[in-house]
NUTI-850121 format. One record per residue: residue number from 1; residue in one letter; chain; x, y, z of N, C-alpha, C, O in turn. Coordinates in steps of 0.05 Angstrom, whole numbers, plus 5000, padded with zeros to 4 digits. Example, Ala and Ser with C-alpha at 12.3 -4.5 7.8 and 13.67 -1.06 7.14 Angstrom:
BEGIN
  num  residuo  cadena  n.px  n.py  n.pz  ca.px  ca.py  ca.pz  c.px  c.py  c.pz  o.px  o.py  o.pz
    1        a       A  5264  4886  5156   5246   4910   5156  5264  4934  5156  5285  4934  5169
    2        s       A  5257  4955  5142   5273   4979   5143  5258  5001  5157  5268  5023  5161
This chain:
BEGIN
  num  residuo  cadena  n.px  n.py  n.pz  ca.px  ca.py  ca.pz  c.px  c.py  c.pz  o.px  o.py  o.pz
    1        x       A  7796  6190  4330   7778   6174   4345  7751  6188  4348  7732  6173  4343
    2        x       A  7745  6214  4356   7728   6226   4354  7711  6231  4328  7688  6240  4328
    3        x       A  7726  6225  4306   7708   6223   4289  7690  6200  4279  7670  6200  4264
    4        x       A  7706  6175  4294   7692   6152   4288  7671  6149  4316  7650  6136  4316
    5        x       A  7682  6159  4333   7654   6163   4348  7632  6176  4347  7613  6173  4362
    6        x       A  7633  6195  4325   7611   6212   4323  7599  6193  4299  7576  6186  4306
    7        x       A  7603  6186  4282   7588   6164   4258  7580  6136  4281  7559  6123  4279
    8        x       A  7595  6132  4296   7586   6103   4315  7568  6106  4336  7555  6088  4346
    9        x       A  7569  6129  4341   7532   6139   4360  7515  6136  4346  7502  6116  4349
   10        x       A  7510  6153  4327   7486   6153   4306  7474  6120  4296  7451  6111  4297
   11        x       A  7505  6107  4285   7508   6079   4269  7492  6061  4286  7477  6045  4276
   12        x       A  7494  6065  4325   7485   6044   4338  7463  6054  4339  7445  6037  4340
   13        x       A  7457  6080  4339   7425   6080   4342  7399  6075  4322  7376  6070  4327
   14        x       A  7415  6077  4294   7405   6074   4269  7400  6036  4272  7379  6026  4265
   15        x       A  7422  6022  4281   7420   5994   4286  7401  5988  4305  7383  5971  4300
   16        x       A  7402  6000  4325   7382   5986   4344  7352  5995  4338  7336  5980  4349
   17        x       A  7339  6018  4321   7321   6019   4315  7313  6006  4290  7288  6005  4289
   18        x       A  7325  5993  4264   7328   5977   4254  7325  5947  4270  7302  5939  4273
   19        x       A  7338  5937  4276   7339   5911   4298  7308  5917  4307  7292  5906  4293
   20        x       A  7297  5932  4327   7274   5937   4336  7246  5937  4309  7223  5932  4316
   21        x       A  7250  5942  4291   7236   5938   4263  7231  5912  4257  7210  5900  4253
   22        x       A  7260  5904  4257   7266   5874   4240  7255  5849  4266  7241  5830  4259
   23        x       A  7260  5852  4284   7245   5841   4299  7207  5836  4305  7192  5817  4311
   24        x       A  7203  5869  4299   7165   5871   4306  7169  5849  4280  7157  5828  4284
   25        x       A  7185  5852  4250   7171   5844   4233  7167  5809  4231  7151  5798  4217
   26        x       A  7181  5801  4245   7194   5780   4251  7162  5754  4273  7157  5730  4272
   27        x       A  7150  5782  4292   7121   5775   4300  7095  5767  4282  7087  5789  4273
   28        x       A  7089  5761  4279   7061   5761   4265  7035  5776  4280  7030  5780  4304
   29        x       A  7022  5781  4260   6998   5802   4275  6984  5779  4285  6991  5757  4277
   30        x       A  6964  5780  4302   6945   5768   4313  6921  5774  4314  6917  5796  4325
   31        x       A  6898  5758  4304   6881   5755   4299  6865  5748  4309  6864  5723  4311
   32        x       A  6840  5765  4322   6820   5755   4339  6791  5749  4320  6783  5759  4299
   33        x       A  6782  5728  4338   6749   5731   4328  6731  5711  4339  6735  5688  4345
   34        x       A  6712  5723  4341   6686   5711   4362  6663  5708  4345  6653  5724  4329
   35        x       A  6656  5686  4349   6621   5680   4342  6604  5674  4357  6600  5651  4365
   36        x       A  6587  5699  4364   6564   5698   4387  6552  5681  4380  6549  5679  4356
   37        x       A  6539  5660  4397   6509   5638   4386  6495  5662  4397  6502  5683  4407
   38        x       A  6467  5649  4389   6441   5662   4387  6440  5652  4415  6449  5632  4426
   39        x       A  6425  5674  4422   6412   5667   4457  6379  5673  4458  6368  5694  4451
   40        x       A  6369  5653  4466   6334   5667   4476  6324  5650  4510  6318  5628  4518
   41        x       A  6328  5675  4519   6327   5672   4545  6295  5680  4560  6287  5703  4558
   42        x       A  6283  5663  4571   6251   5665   4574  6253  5664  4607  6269  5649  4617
   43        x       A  6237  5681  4622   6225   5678   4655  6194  5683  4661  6187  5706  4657
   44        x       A  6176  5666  4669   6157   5670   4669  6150  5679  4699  6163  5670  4718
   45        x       A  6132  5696  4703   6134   5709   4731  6097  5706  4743  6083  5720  4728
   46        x       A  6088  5699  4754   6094   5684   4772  6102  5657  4759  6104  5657  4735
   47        x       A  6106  5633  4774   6112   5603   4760  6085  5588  4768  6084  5566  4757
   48        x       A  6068  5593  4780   6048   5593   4783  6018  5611  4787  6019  5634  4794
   49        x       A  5992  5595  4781   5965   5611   4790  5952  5599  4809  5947  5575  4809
   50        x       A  5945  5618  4831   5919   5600   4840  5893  5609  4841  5890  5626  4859
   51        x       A  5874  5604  4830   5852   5610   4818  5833  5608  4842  5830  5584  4849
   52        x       A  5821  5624  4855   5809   5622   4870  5768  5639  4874  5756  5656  4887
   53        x       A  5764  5618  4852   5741   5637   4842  5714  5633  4859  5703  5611  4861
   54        x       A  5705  5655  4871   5683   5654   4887  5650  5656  4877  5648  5660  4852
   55        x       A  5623  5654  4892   5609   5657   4888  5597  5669  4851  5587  5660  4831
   56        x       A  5609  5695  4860   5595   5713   4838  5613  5698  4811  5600  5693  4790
   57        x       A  5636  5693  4812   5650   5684   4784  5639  5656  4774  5635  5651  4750
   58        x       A  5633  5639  4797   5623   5622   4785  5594  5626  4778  5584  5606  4767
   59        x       A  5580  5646  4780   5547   5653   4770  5559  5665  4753  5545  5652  4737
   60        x       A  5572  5679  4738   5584   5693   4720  5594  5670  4694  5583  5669  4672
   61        x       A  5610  5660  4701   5624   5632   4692  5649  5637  4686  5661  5625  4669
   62        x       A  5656  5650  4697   5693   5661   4690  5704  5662  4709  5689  5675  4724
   63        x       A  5729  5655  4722   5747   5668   4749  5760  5692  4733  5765  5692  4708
   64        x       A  5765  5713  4751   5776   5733   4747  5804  5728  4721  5813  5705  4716
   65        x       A  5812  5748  4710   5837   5734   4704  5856  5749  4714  5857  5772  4724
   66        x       A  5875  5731  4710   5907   5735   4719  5930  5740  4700  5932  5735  4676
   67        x       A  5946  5751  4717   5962   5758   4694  5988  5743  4698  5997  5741  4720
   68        x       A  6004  5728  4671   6033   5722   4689  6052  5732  4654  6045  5727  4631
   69        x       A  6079  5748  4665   6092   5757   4648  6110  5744  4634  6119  5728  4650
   70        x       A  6118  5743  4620   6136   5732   4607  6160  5754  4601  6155  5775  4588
   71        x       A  6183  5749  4609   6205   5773   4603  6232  5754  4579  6248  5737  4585
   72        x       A  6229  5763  4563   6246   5756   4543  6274  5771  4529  6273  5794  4521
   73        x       A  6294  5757  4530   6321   5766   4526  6326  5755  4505  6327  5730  4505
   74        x       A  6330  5769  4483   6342   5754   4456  6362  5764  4439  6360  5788  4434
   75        x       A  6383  5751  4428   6400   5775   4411  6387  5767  4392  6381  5790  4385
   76        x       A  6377  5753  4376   6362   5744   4353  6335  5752  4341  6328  5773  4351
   77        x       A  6314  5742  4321   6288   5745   4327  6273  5719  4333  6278  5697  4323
   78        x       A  6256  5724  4347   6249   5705   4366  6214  5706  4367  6205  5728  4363
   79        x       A  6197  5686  4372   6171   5682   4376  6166  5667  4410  6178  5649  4422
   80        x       A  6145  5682  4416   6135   5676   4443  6113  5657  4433  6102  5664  4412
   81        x       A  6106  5636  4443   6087   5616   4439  6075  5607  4467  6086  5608  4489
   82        x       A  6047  5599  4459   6031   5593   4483  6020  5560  4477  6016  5555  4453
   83        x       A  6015  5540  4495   6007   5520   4496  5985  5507  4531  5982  5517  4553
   84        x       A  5978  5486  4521   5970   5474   4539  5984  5451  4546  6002  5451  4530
   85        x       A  5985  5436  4556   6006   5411   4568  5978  5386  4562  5986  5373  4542
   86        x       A  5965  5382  4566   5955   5371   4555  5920  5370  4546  5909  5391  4539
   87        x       A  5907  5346  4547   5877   5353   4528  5854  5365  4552  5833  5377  4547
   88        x       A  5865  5356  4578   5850   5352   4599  5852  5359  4628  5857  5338  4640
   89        x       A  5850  5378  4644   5857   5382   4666  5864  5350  4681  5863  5328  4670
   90        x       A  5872  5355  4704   5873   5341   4731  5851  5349  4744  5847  5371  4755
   91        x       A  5833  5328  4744   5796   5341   4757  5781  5322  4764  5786  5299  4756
   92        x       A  5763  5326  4778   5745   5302   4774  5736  5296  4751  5741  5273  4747
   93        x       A  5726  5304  4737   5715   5304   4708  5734  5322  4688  5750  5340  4691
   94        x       A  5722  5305  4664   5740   5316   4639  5737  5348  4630  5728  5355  4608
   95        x       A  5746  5366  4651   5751   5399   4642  5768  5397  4622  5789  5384  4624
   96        x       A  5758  5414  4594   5784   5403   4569  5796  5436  4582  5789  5454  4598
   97        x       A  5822  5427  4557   5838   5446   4559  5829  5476  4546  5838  5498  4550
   98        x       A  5811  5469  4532   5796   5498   4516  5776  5516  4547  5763  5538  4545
   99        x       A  5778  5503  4568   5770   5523   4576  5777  5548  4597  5763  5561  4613
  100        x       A  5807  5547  4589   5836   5569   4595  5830  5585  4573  5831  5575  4551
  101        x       A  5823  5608  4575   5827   5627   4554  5856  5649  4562  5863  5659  4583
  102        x       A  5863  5649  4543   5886   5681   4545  5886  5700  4529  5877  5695  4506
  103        x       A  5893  5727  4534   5907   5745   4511  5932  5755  4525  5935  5754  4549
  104        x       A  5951  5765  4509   5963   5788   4504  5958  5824  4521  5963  5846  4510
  105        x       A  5950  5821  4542   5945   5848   4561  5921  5868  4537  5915  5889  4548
  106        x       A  5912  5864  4516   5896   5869   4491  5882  5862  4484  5880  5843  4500
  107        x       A  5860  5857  4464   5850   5842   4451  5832  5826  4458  5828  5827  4482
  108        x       A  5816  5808  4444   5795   5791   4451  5811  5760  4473  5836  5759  4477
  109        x       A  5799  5747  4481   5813   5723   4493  5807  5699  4474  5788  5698  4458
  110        x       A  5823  5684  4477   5824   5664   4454  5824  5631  4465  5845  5618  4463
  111        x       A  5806  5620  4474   5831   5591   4481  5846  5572  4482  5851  5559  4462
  112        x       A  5851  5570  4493   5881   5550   4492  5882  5519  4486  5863  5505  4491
  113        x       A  5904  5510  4475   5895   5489   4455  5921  5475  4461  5939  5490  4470
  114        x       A  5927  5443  4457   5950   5431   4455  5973  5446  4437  5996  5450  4446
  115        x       A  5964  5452  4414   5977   5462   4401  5992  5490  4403  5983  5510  4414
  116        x       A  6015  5490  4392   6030   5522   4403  6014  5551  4385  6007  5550  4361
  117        x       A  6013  5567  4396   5995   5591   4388  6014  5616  4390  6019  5624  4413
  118        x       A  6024  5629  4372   6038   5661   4379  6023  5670  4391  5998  5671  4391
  119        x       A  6046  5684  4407   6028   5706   4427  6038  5739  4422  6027  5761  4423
  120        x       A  6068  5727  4416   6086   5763   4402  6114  5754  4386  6129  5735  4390
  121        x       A  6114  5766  4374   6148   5764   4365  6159  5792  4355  6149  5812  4344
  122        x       A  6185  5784  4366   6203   5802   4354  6233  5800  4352  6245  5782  4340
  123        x       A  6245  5823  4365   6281   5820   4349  6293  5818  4368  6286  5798  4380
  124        x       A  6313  5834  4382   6332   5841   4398  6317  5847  4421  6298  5863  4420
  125        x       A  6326  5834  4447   6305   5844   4464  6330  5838  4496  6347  5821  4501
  126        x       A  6321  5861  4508   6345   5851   4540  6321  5859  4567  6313  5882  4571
  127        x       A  6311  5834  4584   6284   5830   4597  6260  5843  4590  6246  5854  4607
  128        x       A  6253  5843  4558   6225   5860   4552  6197  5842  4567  6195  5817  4566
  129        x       A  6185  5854  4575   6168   5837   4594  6134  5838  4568  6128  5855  4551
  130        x       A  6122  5814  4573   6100   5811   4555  6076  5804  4573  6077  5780  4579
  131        x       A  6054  5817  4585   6039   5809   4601  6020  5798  4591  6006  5811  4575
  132        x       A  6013  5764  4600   5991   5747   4590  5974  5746  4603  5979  5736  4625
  133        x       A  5941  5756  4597   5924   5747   4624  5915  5720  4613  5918  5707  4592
  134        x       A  5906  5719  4632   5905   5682   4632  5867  5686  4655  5863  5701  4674
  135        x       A  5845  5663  4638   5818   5664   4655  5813  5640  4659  5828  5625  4647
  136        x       A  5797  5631  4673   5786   5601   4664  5758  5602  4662  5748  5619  4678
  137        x       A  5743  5590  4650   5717   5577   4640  5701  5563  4668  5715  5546  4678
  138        x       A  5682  5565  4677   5676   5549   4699  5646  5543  4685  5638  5556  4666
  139        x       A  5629  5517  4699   5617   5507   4693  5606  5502  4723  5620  5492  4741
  140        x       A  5581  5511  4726   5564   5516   4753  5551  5475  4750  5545  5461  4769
  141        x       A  5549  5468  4725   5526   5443   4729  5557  5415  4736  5559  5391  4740
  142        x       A  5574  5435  4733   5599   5407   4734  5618  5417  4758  5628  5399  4771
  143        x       A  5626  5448  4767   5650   5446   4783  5630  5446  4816  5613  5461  4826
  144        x       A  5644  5420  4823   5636   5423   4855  5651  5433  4875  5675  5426  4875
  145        x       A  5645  5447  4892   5651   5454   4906  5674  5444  4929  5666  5431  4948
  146        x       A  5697  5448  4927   5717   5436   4942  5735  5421  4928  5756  5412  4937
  147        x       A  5725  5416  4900   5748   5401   4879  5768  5409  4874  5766  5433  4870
  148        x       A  5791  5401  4871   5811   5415   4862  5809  5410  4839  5794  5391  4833
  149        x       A  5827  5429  4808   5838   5421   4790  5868  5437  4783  5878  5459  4790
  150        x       A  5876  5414  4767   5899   5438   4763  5919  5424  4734  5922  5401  4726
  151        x       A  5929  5446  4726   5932   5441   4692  5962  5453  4688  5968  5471  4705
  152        x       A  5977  5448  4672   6000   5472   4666  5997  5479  4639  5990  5464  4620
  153        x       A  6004  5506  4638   6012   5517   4613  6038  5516  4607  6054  5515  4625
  154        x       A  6046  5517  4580   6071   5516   4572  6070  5535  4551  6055  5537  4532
  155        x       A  6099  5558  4563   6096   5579   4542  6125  5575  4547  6138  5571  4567
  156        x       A  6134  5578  4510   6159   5576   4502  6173  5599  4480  6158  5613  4467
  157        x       A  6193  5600  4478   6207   5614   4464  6219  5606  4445  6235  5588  4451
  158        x       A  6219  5613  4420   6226   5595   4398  6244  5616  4376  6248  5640  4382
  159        x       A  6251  5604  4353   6259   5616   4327  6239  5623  4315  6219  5608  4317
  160        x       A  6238  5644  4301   6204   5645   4280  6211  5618  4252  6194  5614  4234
């Protein structure tokens, strides 16, 4: 009996690690996988301006400018675009939209037009901030005094 117990220890252990084999094989592997979408995530900081141009700016013909940032998150590559909302302020009189100028915190100022205008692009980005100054155009023989106007810009984030 002792000799068939010494071959029947081994035998059950050789079986149950076998069994434990034949079983994993018996699982199938599993297979993961993910497809990130593209993300472009835009915050404009402030969400508003208020232009408050005195004496000397209007003998000058410019209000100071301002700045408002744009912070962009993208896993993709991506274009920052600038616009006007439409041809004409909200004014007493027809202020067009050309007389918003911006740049890029750089460069000459350019202005702003219905049409979408790059302002930067690039690739991969997690809150890169893009500072736009932003001026306006004044006109001493047309802005009176106490008028309001007021206009929006629309700056968007796109695919190139």
């Amino acid at each position: 009996m002792s000799r068939t117990r010494d071959y029947l220890i081994p035998a059950i252990i050789v079986l149950l690690l076998c069994c434990a084999a034949a079983y994993a094989k018996q699982e199938g592997d599993s297979d993961l996988s993910m497809q990130v979408p593209d993300v472009y995530l835009l915050d404009v900081e402030p969400g508003s301006i208020d232009f408050q141009p005195d004496l000397g700016n209007v003998l000058e013909g410019w209000t100071e400018a301002r700045e408002v940032t744009a912070i962009v998150s993208a896993n993709a590559d991506w274009v920052l675009k600038i616009r006007g909302s439409q041809e004409f302020w909200e004014a007493p009189y027809q202020k067009p939209v050309s007389d918003i100028y911006w740049n890029l915190a750089v460069g000459d100022f350019q202005p702003l037009s219905t049409q979408f205008a790059p302002v930067v692009s690039g690739g991969l980005a997690d809150a890169s901030e893009y500072p736009i100054h932003i001026k306006v155009k004044l006109d001493i023989s047309k802005e009176i005094p106490g008028d309001y106007h007021y206009y929006y810009v629309v700056i968007g984030l796109m695919t190139p």
